[in-house]
C-alpha positions in Angstrom: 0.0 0.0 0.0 1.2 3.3 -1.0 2.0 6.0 1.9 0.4 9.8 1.6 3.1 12.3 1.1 3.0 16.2 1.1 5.2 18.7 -1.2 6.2 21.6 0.4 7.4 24.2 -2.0 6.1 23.7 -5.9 8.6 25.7 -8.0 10.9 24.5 -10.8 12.1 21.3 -9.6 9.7 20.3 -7.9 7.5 20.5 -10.8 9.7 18.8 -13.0 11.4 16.1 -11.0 9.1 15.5 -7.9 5.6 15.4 -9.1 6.4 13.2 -12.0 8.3 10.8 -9.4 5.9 10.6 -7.1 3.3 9.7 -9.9 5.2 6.8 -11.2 6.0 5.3 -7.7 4.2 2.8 -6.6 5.2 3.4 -3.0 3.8 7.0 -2.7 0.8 9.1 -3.3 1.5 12.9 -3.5 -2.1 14.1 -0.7 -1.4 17.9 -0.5 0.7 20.8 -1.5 1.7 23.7 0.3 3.2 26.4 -1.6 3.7 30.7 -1.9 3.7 30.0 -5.6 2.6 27.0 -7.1 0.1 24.4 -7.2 -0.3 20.5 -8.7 -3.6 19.9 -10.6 -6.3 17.9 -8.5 -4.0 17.9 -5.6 -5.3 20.0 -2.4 -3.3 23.2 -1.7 -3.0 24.2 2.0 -2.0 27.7 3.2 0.5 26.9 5.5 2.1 23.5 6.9 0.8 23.9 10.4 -2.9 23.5 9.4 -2.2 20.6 6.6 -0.5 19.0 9.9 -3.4 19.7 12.1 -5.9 18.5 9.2 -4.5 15.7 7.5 -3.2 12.7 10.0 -3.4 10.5 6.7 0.0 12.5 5.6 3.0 9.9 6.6 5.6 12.4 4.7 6.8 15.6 3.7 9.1 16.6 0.4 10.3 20.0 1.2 11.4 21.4 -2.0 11.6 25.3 -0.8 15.1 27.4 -0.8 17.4 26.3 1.9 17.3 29.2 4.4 13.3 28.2 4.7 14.0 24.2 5.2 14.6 24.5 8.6 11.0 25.6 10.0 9.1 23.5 7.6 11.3 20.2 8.7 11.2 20.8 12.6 7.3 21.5 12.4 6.9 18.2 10.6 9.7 16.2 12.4 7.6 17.1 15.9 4.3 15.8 14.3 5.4 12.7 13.8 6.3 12.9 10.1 8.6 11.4 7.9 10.9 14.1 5.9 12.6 14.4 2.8 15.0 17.4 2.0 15.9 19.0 -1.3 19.9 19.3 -1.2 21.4 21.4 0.4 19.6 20.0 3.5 19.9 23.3 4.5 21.5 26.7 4.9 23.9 26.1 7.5 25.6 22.8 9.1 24.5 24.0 12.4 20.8 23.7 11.7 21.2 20.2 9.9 23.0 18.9 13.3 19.4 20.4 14.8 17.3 18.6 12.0 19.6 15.3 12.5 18.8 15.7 16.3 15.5 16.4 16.7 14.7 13.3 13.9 16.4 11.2 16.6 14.5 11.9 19.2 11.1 12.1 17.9 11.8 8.9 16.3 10.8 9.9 12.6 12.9 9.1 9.4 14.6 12.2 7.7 15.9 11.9 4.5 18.9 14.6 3.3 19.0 13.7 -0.9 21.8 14.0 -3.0 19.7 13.3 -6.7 23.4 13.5 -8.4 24.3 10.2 -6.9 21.7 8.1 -8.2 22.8 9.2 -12.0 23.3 6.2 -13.9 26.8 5.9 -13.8 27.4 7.2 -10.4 27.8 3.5 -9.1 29.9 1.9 -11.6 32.4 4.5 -11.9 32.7 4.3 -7.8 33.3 0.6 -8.5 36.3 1.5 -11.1 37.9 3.6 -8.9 37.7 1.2 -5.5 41.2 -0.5 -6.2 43.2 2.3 -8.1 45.3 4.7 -7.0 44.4 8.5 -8.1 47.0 10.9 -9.1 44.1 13.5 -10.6 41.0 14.5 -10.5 39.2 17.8 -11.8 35.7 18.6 -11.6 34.3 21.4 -14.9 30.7 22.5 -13.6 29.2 24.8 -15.8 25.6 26.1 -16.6 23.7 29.2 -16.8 21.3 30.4 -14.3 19.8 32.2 -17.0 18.8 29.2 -18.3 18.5 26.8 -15.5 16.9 28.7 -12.8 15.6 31.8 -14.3 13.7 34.5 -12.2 15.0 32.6 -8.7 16.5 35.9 -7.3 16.6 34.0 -3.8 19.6 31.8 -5.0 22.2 35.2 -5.4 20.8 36.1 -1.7 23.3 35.1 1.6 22.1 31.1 2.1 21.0 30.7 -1.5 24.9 29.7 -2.3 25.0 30.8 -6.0 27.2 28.3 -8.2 27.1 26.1 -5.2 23.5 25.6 -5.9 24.7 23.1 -9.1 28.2 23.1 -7.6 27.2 21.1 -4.7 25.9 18.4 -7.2 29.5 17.6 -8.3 30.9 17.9 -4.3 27.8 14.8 -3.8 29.1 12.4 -5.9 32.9 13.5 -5.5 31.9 12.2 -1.9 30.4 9.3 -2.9 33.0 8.0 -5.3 36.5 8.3 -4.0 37.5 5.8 -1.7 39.6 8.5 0.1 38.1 11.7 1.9 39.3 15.1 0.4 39.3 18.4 2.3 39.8 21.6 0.8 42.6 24.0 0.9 42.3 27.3 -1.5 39.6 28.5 -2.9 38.5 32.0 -5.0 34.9 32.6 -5.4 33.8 35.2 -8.0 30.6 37.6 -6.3 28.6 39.5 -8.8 28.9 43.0 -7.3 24.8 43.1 -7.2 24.5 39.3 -5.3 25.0 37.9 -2.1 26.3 34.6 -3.4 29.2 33.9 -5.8 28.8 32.9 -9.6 31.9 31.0 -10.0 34.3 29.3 -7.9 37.6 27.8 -8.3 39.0 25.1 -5.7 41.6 23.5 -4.8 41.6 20.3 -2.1 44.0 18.1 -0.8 44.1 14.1 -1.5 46.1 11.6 1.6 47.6 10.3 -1.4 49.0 13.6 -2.9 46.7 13.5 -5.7 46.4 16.9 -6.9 42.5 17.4 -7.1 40.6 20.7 -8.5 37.1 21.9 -9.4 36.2 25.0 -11.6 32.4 25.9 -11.6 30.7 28.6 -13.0 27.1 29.4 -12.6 27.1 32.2 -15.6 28.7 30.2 -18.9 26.9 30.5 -22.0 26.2 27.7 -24.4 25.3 24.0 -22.8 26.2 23.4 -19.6 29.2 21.0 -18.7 29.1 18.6 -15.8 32.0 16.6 -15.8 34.3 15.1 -13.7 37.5 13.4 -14.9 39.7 11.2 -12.7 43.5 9.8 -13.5 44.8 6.7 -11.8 47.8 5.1 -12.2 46.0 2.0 -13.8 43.9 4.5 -16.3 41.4 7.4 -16.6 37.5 7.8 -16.5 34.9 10.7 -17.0 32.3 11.3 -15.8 29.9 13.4 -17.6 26.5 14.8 -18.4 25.8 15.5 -14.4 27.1 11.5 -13.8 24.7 9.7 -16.4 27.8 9.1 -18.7 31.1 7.1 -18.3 34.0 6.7 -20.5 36.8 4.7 -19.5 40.5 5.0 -20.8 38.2 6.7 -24.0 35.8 4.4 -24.2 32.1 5.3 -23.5 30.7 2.0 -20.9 27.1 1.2 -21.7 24.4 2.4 -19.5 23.7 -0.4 -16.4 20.3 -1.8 -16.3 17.3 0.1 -15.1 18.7 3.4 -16.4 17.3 5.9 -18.8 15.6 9.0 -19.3 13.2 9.8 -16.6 10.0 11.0 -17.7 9.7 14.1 -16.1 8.1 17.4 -17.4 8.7 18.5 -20.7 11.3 21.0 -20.5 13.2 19.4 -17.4 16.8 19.0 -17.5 17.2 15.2 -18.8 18.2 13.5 -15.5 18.0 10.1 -15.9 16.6 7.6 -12.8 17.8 10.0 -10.2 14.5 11.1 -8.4 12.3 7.5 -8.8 15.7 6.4 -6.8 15.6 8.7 -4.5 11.7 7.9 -3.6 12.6 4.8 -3.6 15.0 5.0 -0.8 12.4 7.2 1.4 10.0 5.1 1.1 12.6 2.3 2.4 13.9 4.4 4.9 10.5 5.6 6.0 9.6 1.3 6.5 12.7 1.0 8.8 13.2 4.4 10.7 15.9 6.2 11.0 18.4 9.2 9.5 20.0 9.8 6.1 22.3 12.5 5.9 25.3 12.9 4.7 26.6 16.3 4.7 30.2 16.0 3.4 29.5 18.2 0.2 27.8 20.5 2.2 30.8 20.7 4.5 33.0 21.3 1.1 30.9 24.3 0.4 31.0 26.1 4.1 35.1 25.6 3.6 34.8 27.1 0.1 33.3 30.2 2.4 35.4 30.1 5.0 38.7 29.6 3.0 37.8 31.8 0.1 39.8 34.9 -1.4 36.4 36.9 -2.8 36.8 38.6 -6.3 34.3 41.3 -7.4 32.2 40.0 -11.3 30.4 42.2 -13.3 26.8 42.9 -11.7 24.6 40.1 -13.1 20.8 41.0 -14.5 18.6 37.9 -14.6 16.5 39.0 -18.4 13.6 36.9 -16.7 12.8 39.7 -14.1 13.1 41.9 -17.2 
């Protein structure tokens, strides 16, 4: 039997990736929306999470799908009701209140879910399997889109806690995470600020490897043309890339084919092609909603405070989102 779940926050992604998801699974049943600014055909809309709590005991779940520096509220509320949550990454806008979320999910004994969609891409898995017995002597991560295109109108992501290029950015630092069998930390970094925004549009970064593999990223949040999300690694025993956000793998030059159960997801027209990424991830909640318990891994999040912390800030051009006209 399928469990009722609730999205909180129906903007782009949510839209696109969530709703389409949910529909397909045949372990949830999307009950009820709240939202400032959107709204799912035949679904009820409430006007605030505290009376779709109150009303509807048949919700099990929440997806909360708002900005980050709004998560907080929304998960706590839900987390004390007896709900089972999901997050959006980040998880949230700070470590400090994810350590709260992890905490209070402990102790009122509900399942909370922190999702990192870039690690279920297709070929996330097997190129973690490559890399498990070889030594690395290189990796680089080029992260490139534009906002313009990708998040147009979302003036909250070039405000303090939207992170900027981090916002895609992060998605690399998830399955960096994820795939090397050694924990990197970072060292340098120089983050580009659009002299009108709170939040940087490109970063540059540079971490260091226990094995003295020299490891890099380059993202920029304003590049024109298609976007580019790739990671290459070099091993003494051969290379691999990783492109097209982890849904492609070429080893020593040779493209691998795609594993089983992979594919285009059919999400909304429009959407960036994906893949499998969000059917696993509902997957996993509804498995981790069965058992109890706490998902969240916040290494990539703890690349991006460093990248903060650590970074020499450089003053951009003043960026103009043609959306807001």
């Amino acid at each position: 039997m399928s469990m009722k779940i609730a999205l909180i926050g129906v903007g782009k992604i949510a839209l696109d990736q969530h709703v389409p998801a949910i529909a397909e699974s045949p372990d949830w049943d999307l009950a009820a929306t709240f939202s400032h600014h959107g709204s799912v055909d035949g679904v009820p809309s409430y006007d605030s999470v505290e009376r779709l709590l109150d009303e509807r005991d048949d919700v099990e779940a929440l997806a909360i799908c708002v900005p980050p520096t709004a998560r907080f509220a929304l998960a706590a509320a839900a987390l004390r009701a007896g709900r089972h949550v999901m997050l959006e990454k980040p998880p949230g806008a700070t470590i400090s209140e994810c350590f709260a979320l992890r905490d209070l999910a402990e102790s009122a004994g509900g399942s909370l879910f922190a999702t990192w969609h870039s690690r279920e891409a297709d070929q996330v898995a097997p190129a973690k399997a490559w890399l498990s017995d070889k030594t690395l002597t290189r990796m680089h991560i080029d992260w490139r889109e534009d906002a313009r295109q990708w998040h147009p109108g979302q003036t909250w992501i070039w405000e303090p806690g939207g992170m900027g290029v981090f916002d895609p950015g992060i998605n690399a630092l998830s399955i960096v995470t994820e795939i090397l069998p050694d924990p990197i930390h970072l060292t340098a970094a120089e983050l580009t600020f659009p002299s009108n925004c709170g939040a940087p549009s490109e970063a540059r970064l540079r971490f260091a490897h226990p094995g003295g593999a020299e490891a890099t990223a380059e993202m920029d949040f304003l590049a024109e043309g298609p976007p580019t999300w790739t990671i290459h690694l070099e091993t003494t025993a051969g290379t691999a890339t990783l492109s097209d956000g982890g849904a492609r793998l070429s080893i020593d030059g040779v493209e691998q084919p795609a594993p089983e159960a992979s594919g285009l997801f059919a999400g909304r027209e429009g959407a960036a092609p994906i893949g499998r990424e969000y059917p696993r991830l509902y997957a996993k909640f509804a498995a981790l909603a069965a058992r109890g318990g706490v998902d969240m891994d916040l290494a990539p999040m703890a690349h991006v405070v460093d990248a903060f912390a650590l970074g020499r800030r450089v003053e951009g051009p003043a960026f103009h989102d043609p959306a807001l006209g």
